[in-house]
N, C-alpha and C positions, 0 to 999 in steps of 0.2 A: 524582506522589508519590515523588520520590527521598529521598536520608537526608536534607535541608535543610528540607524540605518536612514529612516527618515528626515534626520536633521542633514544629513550627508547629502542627502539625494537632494531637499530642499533648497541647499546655498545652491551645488552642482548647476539646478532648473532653473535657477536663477538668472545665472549667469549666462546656461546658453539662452536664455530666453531674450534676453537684451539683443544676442546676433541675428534673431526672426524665430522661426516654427522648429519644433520639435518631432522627431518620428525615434522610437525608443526602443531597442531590443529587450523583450521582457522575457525573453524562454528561458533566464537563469533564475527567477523568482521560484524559491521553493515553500517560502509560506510567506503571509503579508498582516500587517496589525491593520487598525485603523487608522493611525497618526499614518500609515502608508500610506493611504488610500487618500487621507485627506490634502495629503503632499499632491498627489499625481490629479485630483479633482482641480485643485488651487492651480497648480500649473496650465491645466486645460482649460481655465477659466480665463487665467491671465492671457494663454496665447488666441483665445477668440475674441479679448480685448481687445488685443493688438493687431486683429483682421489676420495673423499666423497660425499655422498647420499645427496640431499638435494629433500624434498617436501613438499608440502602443502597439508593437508588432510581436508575433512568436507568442503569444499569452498561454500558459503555461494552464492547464485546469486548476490550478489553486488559486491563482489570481483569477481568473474569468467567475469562479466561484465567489469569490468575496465580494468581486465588484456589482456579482448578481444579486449575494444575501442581503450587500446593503442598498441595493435599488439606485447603484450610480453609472447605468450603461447608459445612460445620458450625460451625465457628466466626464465619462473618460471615455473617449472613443479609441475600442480596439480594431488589432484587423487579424484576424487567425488567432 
């Protein structure tokens, strides 16, 4: 999930966001930028706006790493 990646994922979040919650396969994430991170914060943001599920499932130690280094396991809830 570098910044090319993230513009992709962001419209993608978007869109299912409007059908309700979100639940995310993440075990194919092999490394992740910040503009990642800020994508999947903003989505998890948006869908506790909307009283919708949002998670990330399968999290990979790279990603669980990033989301640890920047102090966002409150902002993106994973599960594994």
């Amino acid at each position: 999930m570098d910044l090319n990646a993230a513009s992709l994922l962001r419209e993608g979040l978007l869109v299912r966001l409007e059908a309700g919650g979100l639940e995310l396969e993440a075990g194919a994430v092999e490394r992740v930028s910040t503009p990642g991170l800020q994508v999947l914060a903003a989505a998890a943001a948006s869908a506790r706006a909307r009283g919708a599920a949002f998670r990330l499932r399968g999290v990979p130690a790279a990603l669980a790493d990033a989301i640890r280094d920047l102090d966002l396991a409150a902002a993106i809830p994973t599960e594994g």
